[in-house]
C-alpha positions in Angstrom: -43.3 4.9 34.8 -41.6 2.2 32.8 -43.5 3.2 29.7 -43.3 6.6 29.9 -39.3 6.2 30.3 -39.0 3.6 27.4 -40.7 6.8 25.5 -38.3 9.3 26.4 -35.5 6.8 25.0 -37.0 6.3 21.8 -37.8 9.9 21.1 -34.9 11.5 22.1 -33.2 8.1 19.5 -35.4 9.3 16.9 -34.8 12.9 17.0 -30.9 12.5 17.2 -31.2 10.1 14.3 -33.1 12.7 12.2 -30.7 15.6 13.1 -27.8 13.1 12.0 -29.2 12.3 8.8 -30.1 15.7 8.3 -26.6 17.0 8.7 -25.1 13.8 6.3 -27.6 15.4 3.5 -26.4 18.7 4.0 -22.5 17.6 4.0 -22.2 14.7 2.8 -20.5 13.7 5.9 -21.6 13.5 9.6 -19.4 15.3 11.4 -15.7 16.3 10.9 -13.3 13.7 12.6 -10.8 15.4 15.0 -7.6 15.4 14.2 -4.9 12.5 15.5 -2.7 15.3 17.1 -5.1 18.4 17.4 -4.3 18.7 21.5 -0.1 18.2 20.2 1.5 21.7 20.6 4.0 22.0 17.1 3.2 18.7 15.7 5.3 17.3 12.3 3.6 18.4 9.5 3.8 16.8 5.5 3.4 18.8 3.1 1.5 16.7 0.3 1.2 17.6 -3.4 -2.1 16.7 -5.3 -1.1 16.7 -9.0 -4.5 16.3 -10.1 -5.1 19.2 -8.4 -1.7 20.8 -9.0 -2.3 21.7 -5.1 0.1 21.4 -2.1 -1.7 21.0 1.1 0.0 20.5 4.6 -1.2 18.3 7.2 -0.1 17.1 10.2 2.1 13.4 9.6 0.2 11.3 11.9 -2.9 12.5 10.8 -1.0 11.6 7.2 -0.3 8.5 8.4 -3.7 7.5 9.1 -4.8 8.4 5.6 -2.0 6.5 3.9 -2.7 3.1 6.1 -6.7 3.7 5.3 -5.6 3.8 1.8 -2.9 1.4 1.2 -4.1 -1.5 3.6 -7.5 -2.9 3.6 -8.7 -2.1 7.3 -10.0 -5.6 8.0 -6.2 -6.6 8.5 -4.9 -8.1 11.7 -4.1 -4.8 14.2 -0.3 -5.9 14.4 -0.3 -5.6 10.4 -1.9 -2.2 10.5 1.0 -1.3 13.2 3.4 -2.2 10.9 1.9 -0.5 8.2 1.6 2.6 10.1 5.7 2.3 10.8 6.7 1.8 7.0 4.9 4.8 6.0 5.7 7.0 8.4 9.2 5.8 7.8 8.8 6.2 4.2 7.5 9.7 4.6 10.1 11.3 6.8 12.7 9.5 4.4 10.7 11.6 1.6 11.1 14.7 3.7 14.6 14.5 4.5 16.0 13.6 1.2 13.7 15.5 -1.5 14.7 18.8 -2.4 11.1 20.9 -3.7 8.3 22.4 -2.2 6.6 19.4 -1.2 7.7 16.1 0.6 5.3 13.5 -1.1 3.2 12.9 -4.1 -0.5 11.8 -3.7 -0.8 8.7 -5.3 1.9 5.5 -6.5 4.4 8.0 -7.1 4.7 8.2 -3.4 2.4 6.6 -1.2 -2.0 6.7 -1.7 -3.6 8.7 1.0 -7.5 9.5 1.3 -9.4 12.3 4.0 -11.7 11.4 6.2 -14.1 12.8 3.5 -13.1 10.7 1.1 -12.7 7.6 3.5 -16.7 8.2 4.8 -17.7 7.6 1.3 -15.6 4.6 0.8 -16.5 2.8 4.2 -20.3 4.6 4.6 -21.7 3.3 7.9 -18.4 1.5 8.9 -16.3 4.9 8.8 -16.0 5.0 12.9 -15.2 1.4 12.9 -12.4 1.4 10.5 -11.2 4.6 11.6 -10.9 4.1 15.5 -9.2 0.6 14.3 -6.7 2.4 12.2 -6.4 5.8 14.3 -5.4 3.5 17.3 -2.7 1.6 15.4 -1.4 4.9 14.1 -1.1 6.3 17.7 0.6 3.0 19.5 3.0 3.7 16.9 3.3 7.2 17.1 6.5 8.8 15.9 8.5 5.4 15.6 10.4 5.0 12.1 12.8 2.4 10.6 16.4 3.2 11.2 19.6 1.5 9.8 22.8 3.0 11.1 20.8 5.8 12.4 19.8 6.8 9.0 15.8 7.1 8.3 15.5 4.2 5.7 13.6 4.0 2.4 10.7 1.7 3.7 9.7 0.1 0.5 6.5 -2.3 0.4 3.8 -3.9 -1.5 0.9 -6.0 -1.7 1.7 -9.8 -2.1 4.6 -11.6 -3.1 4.9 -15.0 -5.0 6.4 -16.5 -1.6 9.6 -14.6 -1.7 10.6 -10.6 -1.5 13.1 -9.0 -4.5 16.4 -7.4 -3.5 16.1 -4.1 -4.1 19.2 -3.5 -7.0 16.7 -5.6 -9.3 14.0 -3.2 -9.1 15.1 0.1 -7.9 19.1 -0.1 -9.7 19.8 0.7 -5.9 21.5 -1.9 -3.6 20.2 -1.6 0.2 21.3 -3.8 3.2 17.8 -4.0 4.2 16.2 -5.0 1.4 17.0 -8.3 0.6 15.0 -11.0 -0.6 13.8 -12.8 2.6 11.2 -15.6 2.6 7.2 -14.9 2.6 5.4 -17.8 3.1 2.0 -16.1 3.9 1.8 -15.2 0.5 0.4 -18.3 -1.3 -2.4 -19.8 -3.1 -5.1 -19.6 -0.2 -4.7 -15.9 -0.7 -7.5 -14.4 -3.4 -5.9 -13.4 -6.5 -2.7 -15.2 -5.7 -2.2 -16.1 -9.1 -4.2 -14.2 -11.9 -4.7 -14.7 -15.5 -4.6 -12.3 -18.0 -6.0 -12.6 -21.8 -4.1 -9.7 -23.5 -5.2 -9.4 -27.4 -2.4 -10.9 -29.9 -2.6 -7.4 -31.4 -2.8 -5.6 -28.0 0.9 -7.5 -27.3 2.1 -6.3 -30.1 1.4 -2.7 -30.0 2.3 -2.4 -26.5 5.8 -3.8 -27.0 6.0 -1.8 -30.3 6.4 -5.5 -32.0 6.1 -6.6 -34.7 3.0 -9.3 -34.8 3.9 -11.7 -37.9 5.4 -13.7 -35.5 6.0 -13.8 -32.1 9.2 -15.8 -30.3 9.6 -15.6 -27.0 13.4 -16.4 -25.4 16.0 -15.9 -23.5 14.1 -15.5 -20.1 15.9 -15.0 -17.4 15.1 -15.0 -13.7 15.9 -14.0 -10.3 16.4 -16.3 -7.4 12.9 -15.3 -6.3 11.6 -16.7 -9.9 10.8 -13.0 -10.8 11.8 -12.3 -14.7 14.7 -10.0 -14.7 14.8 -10.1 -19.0 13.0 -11.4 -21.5 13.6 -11.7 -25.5 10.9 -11.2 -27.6 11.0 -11.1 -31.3 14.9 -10.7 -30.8 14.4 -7.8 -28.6 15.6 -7.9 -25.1 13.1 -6.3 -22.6 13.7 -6.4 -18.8 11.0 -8.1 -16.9 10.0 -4.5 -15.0 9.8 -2.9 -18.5 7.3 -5.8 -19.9 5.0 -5.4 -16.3 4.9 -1.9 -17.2 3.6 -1.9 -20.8 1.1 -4.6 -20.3 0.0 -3.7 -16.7 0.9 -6.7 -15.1 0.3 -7.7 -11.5 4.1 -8.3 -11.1 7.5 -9.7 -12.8 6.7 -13.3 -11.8 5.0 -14.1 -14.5 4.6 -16.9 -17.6 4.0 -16.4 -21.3 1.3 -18.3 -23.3 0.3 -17.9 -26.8 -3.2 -19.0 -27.8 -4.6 -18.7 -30.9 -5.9 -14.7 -31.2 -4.4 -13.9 -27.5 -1.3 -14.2 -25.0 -2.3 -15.8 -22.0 -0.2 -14.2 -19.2 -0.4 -15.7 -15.2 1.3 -14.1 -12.8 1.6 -14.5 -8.9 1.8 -12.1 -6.2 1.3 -8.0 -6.9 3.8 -5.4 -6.7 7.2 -5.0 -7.1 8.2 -7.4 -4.4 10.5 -5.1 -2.6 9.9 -4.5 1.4 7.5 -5.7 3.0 4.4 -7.7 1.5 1.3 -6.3 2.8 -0.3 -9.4 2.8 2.4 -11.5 4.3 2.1 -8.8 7.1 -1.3 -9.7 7.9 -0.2 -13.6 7.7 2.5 -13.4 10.6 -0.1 -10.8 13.0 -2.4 -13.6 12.7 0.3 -16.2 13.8 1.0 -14.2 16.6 3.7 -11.6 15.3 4.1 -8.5 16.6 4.5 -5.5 14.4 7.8 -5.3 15.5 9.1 -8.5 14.2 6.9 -8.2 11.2 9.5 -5.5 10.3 12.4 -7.4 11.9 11.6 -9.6 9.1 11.1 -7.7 6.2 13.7 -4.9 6.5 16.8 -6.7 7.5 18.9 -5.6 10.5 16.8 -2.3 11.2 16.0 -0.7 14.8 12.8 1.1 15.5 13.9 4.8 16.6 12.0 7.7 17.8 11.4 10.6 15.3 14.2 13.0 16.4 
């Protein structure tokens, strides 16, 4: 009788595991996932436009929200991290919604904030799709409809990936001085993180035609830098450049960064990635695993905020 059950297990295993792999050849996915709010009668919708597609699409923002954290944070981050992900950009959506004037709220992509389907998130994560998904649905939905206020006004819930060690005040990226984004200490982000610090080997000639330089010669001066060692202007050649400007033309990691000619090349380190304002991803993930909750992971990177309920 043993045996004869043990059978039944293994061939009704077998034939769902053909059916499944059937299906995945025919789609190219398994199943659809359900959406976050589908049971949610008049849920918030985004509506998102796709410029390689010149397409606006509108979904449902916590659905939105779960595609953005899939996309921006790596999903093997601390839960409390995730959380706090899942706050900023939601914040940073409705901000978008409220304050731009077109017929769309966000941009796919660094214009805005990255966001992938569950299509597009199966072939990314293969067979640890449910995994990731159920890790990051949940953080989504413990968060659901909470947002970053600062005198009752939705704020502009800027973040990145790493930091040298220290955040950016806002006015020395964005021209735009916010109480809330102020330079504020991120020890998490340091050296035992991969990719911390990264060298770069640009090309003399490269340099030099990405500056619009001339390359007889090249001087390098007047550097100047922020409290958070981040290079607010640079002179080279006897033009001034501001330190954003130079990350810009030669793709750099961020504006902390160092200057070394070599013979044929320009050997360029920099530490941390992004533009350092908000909250580092990274240092994120190093306070959740010290025990932080999400909620004083944002205490501590936007400054004097409150965590409100979507009105």
């Amino acid at each position: 009788m043993k045996n004869k059950i043990l059978l039944g297990i293994v061939f009704i295993l077998a034939v769902t595991l053909y059916l499944v792999v059937r299906h995945e050849k025919k789609t190219n996915y398994y199943f659809p996932m359900p959406s976050a709010v589908e049971k949610e009668q008049n849920p918030l919708t985004i509506r998102l436009l796709d410029e390689t597609k010149n397409s606006i699409t509108t979904v449902n923002l916590e659905d939105y929200i779960i595609g953005v954290v899939s996309a921006e944070m790596p999903s093997s981050f601390e839960k409390e991290a995730l959380k706090a992900q899942a706050v900023a950009a939601r914040t940073y959506a409705m901000y978008k919604k409220e304050h731009r004037n077109a017929d769309y709220d966000l941009i796919i992509g660094t214009k805005d904030q990255a966001y992938k389907t569950n299509e597009q998130l199966l072939k990314q994560w293969n067979i640890n799709f449910f995994t990731n998904y159920l890790k990051i649905r949940d953080a989504v939905l413990e968060t659901k409809n909470e947002i970053l206020t600062y005198n009752n006004q939705t704020i502009n819930a800027f973040y990145f990936s790493m930091s040298n060690g220290q955040t950016e005040n806002s006015e020395l990226v964005f021209s735009e001085s916010l109480p809330y984004l102020k330079s504020v200490e991120s020890k998490w982000d340091n050296e035992s993180i991969e990719n911390y610090e990264y060298t770069k080997i640009i090309p003399k000639e490269e340099f030099c035609k990405s500056l619009d330089i001339s390359c007889a010669e090249i001087t390098i001066t007047n550097e100047i830098r922020s409290a958070s060692n981040r290079v607010l202007s640079i002179t080279i050649n006897d033009i001034p450049f501001e330190g954003t400007t130079i990350r810009t033309k030669l793709s750099l990691r961020s504006t902390d960064f160092t200057i070394e000619q070599e013979e044929d090349n320009l050997k360029i380190i920099t530490k941390g990635f992004g533009h350092g304002v908000g909250m580092s991803q990274y240092g994120a993930n190093g306070m959740a695993k010290e025990g932080s909750t999400y909620q004083q992971i944002l205490s501590h990177y936007y400054q004097n905020t409150k965590i409100s309920q979507i009105s």
